[in-house]
BALOBA-1460 file (C-alpha; in Angstrom, 3 decimals):
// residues 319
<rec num="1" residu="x" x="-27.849" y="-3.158" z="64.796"/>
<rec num="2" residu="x" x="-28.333" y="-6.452" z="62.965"/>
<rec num="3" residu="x" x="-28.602" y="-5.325" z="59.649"/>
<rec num="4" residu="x" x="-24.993" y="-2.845" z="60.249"/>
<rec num="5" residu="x" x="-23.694" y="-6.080" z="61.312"/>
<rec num="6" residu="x" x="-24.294" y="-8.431" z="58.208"/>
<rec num="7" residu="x" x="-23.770" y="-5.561" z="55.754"/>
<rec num="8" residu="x" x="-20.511" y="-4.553" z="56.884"/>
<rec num="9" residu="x" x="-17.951" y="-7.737" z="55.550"/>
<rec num="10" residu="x" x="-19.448" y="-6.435" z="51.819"/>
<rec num="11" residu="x" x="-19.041" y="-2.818" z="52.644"/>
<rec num="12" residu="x" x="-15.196" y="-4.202" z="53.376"/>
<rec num="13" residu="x" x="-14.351" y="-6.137" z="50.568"/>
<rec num="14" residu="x" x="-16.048" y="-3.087" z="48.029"/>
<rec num="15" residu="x" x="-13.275" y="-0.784" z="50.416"/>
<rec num="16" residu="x" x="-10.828" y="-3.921" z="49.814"/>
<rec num="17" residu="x" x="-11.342" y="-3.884" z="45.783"/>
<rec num="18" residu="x" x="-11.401" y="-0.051" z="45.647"/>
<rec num="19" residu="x" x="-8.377" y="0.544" z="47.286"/>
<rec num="20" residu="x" x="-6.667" y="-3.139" z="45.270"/>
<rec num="21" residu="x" x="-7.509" y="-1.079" z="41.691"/>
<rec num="22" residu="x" x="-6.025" y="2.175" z="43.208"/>
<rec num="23" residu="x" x="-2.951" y="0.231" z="43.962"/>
<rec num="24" residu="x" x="-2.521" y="-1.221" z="40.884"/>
<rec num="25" residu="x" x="-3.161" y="1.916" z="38.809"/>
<rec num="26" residu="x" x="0.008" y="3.265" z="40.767"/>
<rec num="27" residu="x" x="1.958" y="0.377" z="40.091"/>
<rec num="28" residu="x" x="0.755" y="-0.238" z="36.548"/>
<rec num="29" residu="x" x="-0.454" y="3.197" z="34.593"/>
<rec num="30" residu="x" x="1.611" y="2.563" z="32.206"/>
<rec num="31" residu="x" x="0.496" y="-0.638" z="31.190"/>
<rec num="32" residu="x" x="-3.419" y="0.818" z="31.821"/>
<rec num="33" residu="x" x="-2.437" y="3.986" z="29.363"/>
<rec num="34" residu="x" x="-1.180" y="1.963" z="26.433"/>
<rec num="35" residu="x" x="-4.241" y="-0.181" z="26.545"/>
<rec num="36" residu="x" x="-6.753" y="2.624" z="26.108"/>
<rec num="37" residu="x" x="-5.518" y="2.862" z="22.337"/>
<rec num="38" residu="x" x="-6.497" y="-0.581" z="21.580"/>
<rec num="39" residu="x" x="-9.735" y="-0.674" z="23.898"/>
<rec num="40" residu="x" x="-10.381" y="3.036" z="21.703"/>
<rec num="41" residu="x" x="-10.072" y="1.041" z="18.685"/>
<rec num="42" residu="x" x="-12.137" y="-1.849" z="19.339"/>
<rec num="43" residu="x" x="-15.308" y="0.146" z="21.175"/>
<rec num="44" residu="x" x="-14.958" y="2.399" z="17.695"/>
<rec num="45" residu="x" x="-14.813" y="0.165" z="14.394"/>
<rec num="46" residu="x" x="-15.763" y="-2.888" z="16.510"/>
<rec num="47" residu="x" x="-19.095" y="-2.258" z="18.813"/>
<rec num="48" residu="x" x="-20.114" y="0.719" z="18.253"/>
<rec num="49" residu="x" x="-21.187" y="-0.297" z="14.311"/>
<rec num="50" residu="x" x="-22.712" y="-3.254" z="15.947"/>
<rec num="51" residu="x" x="-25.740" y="-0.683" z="16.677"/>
<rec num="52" residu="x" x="-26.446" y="-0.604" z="13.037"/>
<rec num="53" residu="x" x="-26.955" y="-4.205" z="12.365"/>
<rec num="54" residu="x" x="-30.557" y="-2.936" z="12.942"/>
<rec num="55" residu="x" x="-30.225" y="-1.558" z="9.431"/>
<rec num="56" residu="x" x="-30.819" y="-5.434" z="8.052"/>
<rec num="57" residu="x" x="-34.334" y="-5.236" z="10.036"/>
<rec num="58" residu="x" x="-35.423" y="-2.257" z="8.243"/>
<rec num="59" residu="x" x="-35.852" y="-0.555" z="4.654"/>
<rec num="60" residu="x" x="-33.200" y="1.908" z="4.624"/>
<rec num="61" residu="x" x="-33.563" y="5.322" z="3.287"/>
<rec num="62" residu="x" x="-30.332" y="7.204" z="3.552"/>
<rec num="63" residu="x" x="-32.366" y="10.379" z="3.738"/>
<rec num="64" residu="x" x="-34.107" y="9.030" z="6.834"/>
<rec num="65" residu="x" x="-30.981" y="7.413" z="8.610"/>
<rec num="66" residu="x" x="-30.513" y="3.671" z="10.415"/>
<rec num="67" residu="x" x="-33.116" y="4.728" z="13.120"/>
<rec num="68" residu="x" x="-35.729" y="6.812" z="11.181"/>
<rec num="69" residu="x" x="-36.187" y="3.876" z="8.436"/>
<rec num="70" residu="x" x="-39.284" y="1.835" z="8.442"/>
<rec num="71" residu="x" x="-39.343" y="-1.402" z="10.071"/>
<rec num="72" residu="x" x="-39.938" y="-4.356" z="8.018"/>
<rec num="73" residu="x" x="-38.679" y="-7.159" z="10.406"/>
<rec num="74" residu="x" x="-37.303" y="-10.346" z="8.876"/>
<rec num="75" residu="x" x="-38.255" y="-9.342" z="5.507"/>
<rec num="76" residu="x" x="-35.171" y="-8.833" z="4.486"/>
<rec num="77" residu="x" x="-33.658" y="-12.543" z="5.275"/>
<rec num="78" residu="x" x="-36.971" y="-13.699" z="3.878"/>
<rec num="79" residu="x" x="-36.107" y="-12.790" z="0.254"/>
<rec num="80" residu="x" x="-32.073" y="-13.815" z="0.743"/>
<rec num="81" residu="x" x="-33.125" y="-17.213" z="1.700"/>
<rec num="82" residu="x" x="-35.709" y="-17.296" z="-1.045"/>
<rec num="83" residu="x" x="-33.117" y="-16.020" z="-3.052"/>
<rec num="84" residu="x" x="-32.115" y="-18.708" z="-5.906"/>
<rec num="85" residu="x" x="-28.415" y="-18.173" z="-5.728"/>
<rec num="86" residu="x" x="-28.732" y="-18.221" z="-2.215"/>
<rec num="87" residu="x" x="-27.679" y="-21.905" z="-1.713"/>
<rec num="88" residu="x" x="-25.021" y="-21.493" z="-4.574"/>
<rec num="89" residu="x" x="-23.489" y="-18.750" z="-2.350"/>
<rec num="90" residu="x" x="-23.237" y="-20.468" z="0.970"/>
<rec num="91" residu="x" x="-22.198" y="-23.555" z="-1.036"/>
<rec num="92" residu="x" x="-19.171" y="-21.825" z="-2.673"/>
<rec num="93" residu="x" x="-18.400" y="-20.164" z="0.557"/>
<rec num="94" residu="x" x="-18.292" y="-23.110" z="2.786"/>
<rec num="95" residu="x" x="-16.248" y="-25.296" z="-0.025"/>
<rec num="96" residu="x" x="-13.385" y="-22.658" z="-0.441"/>
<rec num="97" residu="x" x="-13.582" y="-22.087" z="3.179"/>
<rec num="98" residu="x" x="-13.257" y="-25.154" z="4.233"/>
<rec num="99" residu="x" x="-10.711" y="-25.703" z="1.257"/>
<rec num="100" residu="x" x="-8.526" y="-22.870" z="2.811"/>
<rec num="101" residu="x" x="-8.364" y="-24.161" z="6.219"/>
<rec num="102" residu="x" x="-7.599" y="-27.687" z="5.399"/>
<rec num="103" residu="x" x="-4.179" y="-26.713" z="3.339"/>
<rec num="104" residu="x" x="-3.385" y="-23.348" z="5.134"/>
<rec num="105" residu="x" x="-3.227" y="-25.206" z="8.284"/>
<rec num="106" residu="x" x="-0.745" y="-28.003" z="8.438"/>
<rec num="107" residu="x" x="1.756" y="-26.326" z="6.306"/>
<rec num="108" residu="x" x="3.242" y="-23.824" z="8.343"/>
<rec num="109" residu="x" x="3.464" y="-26.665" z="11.232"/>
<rec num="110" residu="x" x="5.502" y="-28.700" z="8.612"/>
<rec num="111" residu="x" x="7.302" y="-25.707" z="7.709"/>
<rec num="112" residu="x" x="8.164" y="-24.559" z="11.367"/>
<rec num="113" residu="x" x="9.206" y="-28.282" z="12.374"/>
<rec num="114" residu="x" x="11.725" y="-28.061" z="9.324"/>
<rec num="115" residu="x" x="13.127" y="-24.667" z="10.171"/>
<rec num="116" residu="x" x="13.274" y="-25.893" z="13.403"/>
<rec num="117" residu="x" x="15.592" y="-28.995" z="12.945"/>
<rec num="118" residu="x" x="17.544" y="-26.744" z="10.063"/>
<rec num="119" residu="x" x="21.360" y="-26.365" z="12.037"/>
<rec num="120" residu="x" x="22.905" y="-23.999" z="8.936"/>
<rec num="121" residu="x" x="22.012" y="-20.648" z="10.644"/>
<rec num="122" residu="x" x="22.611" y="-19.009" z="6.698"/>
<rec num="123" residu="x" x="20.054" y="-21.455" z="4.973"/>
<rec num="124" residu="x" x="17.875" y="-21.630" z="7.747"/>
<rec num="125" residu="x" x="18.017" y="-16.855" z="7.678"/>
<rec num="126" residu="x" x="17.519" y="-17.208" z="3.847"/>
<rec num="127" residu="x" x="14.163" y="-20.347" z="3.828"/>
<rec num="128" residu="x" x="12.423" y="-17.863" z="6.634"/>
<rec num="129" residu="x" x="13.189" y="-14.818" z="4.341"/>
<rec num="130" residu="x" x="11.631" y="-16.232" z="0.974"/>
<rec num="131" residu="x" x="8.913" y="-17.618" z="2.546"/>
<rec num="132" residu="x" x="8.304" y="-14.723" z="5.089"/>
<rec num="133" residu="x" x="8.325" y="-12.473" z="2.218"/>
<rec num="134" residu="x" x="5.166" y="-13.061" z="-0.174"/>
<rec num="135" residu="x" x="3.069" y="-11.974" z="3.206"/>
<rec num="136" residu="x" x="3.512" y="-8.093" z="2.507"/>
<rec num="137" residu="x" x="2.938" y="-8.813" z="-1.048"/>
<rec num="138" residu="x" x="-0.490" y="-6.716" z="-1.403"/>
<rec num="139" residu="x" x="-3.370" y="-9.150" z="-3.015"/>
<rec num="140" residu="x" x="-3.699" y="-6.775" z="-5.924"/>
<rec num="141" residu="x" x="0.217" y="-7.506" z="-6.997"/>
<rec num="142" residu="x" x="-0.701" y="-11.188" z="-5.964"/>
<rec num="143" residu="x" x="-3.482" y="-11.485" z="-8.426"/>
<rec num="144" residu="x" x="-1.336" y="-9.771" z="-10.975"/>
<rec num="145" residu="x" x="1.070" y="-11.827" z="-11.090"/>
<rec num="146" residu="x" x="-1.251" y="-14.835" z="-11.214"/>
<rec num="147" residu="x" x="-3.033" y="-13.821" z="-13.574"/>
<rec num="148" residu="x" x="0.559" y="-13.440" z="-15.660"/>
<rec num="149" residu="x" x="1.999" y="-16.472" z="-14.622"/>
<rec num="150" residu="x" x="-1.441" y="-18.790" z="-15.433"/>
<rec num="151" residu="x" x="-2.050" y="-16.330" z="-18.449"/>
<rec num="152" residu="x" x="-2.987" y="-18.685" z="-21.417"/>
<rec num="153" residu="x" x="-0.823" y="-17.161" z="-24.139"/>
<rec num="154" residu="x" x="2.500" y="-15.819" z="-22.279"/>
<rec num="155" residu="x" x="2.286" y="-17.295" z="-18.981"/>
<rec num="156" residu="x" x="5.055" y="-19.039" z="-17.356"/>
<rec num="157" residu="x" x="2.705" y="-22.295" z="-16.690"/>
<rec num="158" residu="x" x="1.741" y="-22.774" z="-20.439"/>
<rec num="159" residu="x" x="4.845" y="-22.262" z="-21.518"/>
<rec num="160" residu="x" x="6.028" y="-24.908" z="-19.464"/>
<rec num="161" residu="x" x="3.140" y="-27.450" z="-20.442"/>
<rec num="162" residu="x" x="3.646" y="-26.173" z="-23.986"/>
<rec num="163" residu="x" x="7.103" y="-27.998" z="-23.896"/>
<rec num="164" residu="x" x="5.562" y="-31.022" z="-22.985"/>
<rec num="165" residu="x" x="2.898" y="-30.509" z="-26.014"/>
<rec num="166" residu="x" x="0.271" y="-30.077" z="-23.996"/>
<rec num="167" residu="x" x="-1.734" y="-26.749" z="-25.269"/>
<rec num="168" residu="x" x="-2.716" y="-23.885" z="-23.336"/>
<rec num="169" residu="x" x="-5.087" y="-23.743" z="-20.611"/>
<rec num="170" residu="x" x="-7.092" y="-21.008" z="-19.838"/>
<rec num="171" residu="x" x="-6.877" y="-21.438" z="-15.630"/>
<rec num="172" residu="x" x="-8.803" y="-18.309" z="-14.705"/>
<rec num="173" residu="x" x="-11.792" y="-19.260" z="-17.320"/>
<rec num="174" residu="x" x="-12.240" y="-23.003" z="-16.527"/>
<rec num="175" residu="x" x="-13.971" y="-22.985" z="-13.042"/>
<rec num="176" residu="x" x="-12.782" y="-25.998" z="-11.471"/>
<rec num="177" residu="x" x="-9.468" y="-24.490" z="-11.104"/>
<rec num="178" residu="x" x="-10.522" y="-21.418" z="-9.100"/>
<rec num="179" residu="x" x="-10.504" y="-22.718" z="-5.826"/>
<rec num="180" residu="x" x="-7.080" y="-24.601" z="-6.643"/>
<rec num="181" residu="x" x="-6.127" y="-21.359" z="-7.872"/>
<rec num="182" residu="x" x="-7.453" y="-19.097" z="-4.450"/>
<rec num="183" residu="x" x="-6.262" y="-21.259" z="-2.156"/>
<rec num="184" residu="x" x="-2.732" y="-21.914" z="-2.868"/>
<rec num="185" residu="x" x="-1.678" y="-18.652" z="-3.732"/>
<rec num="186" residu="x" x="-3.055" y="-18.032" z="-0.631"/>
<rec num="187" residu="x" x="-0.956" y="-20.739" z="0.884"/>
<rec num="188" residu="x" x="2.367" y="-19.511" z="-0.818"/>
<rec num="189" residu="x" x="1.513" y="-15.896" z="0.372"/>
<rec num="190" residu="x" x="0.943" y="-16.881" z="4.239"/>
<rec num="191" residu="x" x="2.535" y="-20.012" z="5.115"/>
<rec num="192" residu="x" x="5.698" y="-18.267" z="5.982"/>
<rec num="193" residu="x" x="4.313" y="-15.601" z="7.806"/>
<rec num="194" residu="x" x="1.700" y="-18.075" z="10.095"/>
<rec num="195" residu="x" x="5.085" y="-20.424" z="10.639"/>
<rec num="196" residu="x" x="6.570" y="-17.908" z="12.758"/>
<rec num="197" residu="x" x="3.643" y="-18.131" z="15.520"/>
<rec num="198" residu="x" x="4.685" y="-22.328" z="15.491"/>
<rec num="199" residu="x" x="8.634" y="-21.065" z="15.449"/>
<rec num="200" residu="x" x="7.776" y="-19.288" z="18.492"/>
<rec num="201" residu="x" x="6.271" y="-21.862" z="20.301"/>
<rec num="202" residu="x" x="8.654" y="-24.599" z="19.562"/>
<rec num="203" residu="x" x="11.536" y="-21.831" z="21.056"/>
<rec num="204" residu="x" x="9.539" y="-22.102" z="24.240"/>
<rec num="205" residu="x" x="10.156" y="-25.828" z="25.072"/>
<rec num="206" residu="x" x="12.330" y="-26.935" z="27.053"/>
<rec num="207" residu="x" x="15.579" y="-27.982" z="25.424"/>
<rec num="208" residu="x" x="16.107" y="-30.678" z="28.096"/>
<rec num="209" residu="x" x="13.634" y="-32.837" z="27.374"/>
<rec num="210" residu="x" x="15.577" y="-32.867" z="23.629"/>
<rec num="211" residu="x" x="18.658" y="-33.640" z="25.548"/>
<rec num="212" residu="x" x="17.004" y="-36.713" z="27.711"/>
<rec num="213" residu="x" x="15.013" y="-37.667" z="24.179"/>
<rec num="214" residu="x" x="19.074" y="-38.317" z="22.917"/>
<rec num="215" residu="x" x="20.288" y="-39.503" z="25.574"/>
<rec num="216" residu="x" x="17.651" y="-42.197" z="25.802"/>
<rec num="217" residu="x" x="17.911" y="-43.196" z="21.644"/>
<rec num="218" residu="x" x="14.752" y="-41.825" z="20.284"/>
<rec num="219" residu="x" x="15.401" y="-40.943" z="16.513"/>
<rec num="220" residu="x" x="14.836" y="-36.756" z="15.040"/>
<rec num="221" residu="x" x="11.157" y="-38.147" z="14.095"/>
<rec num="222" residu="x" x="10.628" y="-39.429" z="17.328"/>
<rec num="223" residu="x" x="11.470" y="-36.044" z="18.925"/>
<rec num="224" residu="x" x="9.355" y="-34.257" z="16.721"/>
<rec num="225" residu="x" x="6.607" y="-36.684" z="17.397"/>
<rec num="226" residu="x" x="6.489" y="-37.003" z="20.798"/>
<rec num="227" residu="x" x="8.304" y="-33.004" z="22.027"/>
<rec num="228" residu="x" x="7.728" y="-30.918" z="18.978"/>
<rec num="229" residu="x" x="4.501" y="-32.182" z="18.312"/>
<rec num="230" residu="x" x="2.659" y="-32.077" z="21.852"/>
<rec num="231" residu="x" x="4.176" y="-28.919" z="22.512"/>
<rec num="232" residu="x" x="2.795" y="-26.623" z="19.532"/>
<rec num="233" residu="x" x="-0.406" y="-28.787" z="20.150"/>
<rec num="234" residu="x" x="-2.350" y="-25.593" z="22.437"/>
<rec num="235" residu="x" x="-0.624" y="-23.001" z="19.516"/>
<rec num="236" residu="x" x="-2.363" y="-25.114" z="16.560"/>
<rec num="237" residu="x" x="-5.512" y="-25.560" z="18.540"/>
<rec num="238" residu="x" x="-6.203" y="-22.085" z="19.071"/>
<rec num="239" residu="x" x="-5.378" y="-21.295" z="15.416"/>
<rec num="240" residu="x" x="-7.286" y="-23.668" z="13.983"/>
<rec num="241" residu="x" x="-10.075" y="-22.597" z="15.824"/>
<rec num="242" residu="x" x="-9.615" y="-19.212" z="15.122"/>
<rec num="243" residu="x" x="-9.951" y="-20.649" z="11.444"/>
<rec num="244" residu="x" x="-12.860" y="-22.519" z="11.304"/>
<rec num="245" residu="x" x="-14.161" y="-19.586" z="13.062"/>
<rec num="246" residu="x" x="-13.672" y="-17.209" z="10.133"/>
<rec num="247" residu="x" x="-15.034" y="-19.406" z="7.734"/>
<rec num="248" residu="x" x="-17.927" y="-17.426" z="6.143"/>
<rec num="249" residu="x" x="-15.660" y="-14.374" z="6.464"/>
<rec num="250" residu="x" x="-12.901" y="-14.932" z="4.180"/>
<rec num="251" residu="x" x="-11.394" y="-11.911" z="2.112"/>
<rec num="252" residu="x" x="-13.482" y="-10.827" z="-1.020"/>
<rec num="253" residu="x" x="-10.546" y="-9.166" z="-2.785"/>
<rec num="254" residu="x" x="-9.291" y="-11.512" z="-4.044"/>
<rec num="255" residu="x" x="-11.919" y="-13.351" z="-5.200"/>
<rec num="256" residu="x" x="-13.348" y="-10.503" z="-6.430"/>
<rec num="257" residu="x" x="-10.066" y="-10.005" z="-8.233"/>
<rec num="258" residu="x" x="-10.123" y="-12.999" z="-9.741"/>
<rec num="259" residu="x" x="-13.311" y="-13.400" z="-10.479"/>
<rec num="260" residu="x" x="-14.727" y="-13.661" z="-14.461"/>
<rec num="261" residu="x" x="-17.503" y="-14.199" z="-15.763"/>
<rec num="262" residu="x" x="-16.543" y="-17.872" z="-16.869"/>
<rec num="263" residu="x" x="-15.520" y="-18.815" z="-13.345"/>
<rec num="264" residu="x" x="-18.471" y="-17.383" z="-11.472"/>
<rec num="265" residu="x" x="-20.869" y="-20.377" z="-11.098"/>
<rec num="266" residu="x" x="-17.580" y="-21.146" z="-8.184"/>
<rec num="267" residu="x" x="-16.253" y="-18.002" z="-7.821"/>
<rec num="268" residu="x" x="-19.346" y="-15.682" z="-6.415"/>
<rec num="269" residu="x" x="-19.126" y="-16.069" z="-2.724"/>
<rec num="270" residu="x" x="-20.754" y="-14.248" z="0.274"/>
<rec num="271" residu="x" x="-18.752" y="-11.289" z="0.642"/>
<rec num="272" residu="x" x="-18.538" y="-10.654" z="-2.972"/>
<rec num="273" residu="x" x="-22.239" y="-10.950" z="-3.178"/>
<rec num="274" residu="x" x="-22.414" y="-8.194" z="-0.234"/>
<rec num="275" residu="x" x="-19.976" y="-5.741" z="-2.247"/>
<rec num="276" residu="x" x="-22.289" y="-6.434" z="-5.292"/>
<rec num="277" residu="x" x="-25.021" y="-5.554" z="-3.363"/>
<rec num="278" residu="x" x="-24.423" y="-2.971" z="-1.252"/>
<rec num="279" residu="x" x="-22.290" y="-0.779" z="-2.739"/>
<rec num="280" residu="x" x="-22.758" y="-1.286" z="-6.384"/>
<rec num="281" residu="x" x="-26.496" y="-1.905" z="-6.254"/>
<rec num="282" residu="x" x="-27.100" y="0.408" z="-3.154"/>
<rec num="283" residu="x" x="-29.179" y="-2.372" z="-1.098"/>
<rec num="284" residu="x" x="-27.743" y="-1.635" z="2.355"/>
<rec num="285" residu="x" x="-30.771" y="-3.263" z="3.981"/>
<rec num="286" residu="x" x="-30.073" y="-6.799" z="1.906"/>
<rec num="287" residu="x" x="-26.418" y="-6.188" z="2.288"/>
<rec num="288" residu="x" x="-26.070" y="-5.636" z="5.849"/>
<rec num="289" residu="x" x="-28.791" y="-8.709" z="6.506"/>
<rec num="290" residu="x" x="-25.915" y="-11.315" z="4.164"/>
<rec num="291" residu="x" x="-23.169" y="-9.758" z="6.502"/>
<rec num="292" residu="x" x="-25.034" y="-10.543" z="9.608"/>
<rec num="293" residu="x" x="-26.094" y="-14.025" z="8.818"/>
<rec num="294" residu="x" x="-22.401" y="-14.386" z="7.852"/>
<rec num="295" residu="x" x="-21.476" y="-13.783" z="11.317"/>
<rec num="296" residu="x" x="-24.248" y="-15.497" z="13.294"/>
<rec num="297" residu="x" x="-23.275" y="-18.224" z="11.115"/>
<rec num="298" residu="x" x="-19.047" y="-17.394" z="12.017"/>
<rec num="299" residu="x" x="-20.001" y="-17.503" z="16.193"/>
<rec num="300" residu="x" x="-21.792" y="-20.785" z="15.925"/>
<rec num="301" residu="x" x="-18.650" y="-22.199" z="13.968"/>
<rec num="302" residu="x" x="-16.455" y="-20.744" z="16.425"/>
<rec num="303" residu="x" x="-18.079" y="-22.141" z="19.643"/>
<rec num="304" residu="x" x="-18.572" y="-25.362" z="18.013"/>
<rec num="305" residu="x" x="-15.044" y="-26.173" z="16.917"/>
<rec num="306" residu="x" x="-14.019" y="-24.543" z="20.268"/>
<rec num="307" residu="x" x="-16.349" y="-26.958" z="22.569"/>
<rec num="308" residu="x" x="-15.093" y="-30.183" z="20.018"/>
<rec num="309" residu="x" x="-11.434" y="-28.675" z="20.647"/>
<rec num="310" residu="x" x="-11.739" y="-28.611" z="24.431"/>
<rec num="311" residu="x" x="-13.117" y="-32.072" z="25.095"/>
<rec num="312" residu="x" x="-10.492" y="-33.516" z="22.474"/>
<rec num="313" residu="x" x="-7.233" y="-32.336" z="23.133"/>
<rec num="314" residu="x" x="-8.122" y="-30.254" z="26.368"/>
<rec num="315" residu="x" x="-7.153" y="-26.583" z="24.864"/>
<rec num="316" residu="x" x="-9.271" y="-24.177" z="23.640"/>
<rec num="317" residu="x" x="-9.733" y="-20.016" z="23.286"/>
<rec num="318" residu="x" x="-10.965" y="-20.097" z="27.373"/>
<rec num="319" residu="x" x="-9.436" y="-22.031" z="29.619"/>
């Protein structure tokens, strides 16, 4: 009798959560039915390849497959860390990384703020549209036209310096000027398209805290200071994290695009290195044991900047 007693409040609230998801299946299917496309997606190309990380442990045969391989255990990150360009790698990574994040990052908050205070509806439509538009410029048509526009005999950039007699430099084949060169292209492509995400969140503040900002005296700058400001702050914290979080994963095309052999002492990265290596050289083992460190390496990041981010400013991915 005693145990039908204390086991029937959980046998209730199971009854109480059963018939709670029924309910909101009726209410909500939907919702629940255009989720399972993105859930399909994710379980797919997302965690279901996660089961062949195990390739990095092993020496992988394609005739014998991920599981039938032999085992050789940390072998593989034994001879990438013993690797000689090993530290050159990581070092190049983390510099244009870090590099990225530090200019992609305030810009579109500079440019949203601007849009933002722009009251010519015409200029304001035409600044989003040339700076919106570079983002579905491919990178292949980006890199061609850098490579025009820096090109050392007809490019637009030494033509210009040539007027000031200054003689041609060859941008792509000095390496100090690749990660100028990376970066702010990178910049010019994206900046619009990341200033919409700020756009959005300065629409969502209240407009009468503006109108009590005025009505006390504070200055444009003082607005944007003390409304604009604190109220994209959650926005840019999340993105920033989100950043710093990708920093060992940033895009080989176009490094690999612009990559020479000149430039490479700065130009070789980590996921270059990986296309090299897997798919060119046909080391899947080595290849898949770079990508993994890359993203043991990536979570770390992530959780640090996110832990620093919460106890700073009090946002962060999880509330």
């Amino acid at each position: 009798m005693f145990p039908e007693i204390g086991h029937q409040p959980t046998t209730v609230r199971r009854r109480s959560r059963w018939s709670e998801a029924q309910r909101s299946w009726r209410l909500h299917w939907q919702l629940y039915l255009l989720a399972i496309v993105p859930i399909a997606y994710f379980v797919i190309f997302k965690y279901v390849p996660m089961a062949f990380n195990v390739i990095a442990f092993k020496d992988y045969s394609p005739v014998l497959g991920p599981w039938g391989s032999e085992w050789v255990g940390l072998r593989n990150f034994q001879q990438l860390f013993d690797n000689p360009v090993f530290t050159e790698l990581l070092k190049n990574t983390v510099f244009l990384a870090f590099y990225l994040v530090l200019a992609s990052f305030p810009i579109p908050i500079l440019l949203a703020i601007a849009l933002n205070e722009i009251r010519n509806g015409w200029f304001k439509r035409t600044v989003q549209m040339v700076t919106y538009a570079p983002y579905f410029i491919s990178t292949v048509v980006v890199v061609s036209m850098t490579i025009l526009v820096l090109s050392p005999r007809a490019g637009v950039v030494n033509e210009g310096l040539g007027w000031f007699g200054i003689d041609p430099i060859n941008f792509l084949g000095e390496p100090g000027y690749f990660r100028h060169i990376y970066v702010w292209t990178d910049v010019w492509q994206t900046a619009g398209y990341s200033a919409v995400i700020y756009m959005a969140a300065l629409a969502g503040i209240d407009p009468a805290l503006h109108e009590s900002a005025k009505v006390d005296g504070a200055s444009r700058l003082q607005r944007i200071r003390h409304i604009d400001l604190p109220g994209i702050m959650p926005t840019a914290v999340i993105i920033l994290i989100l950043g710093v979080g990708n920093t060992m994963a940033i895009g080989f095309e176009k490094a690999y695009l612009l990559q020479n052999d000149l430039n490479l002492a700065v130009s070789e990265i980590i996921p270059t290195y990986v296309y090299k290596t897997g798919l060119i050289n046909a080391d899947f083992s080595m290849a898949t044991a770079v990508g993994l460190f890359n993203s043991v390496v990536n979570l770390f990041l992530l959780l640090a900047v996110n832990f620093a981010a919460k106890r700073i400013t009090g946002n962060g991915l999880w509330r």
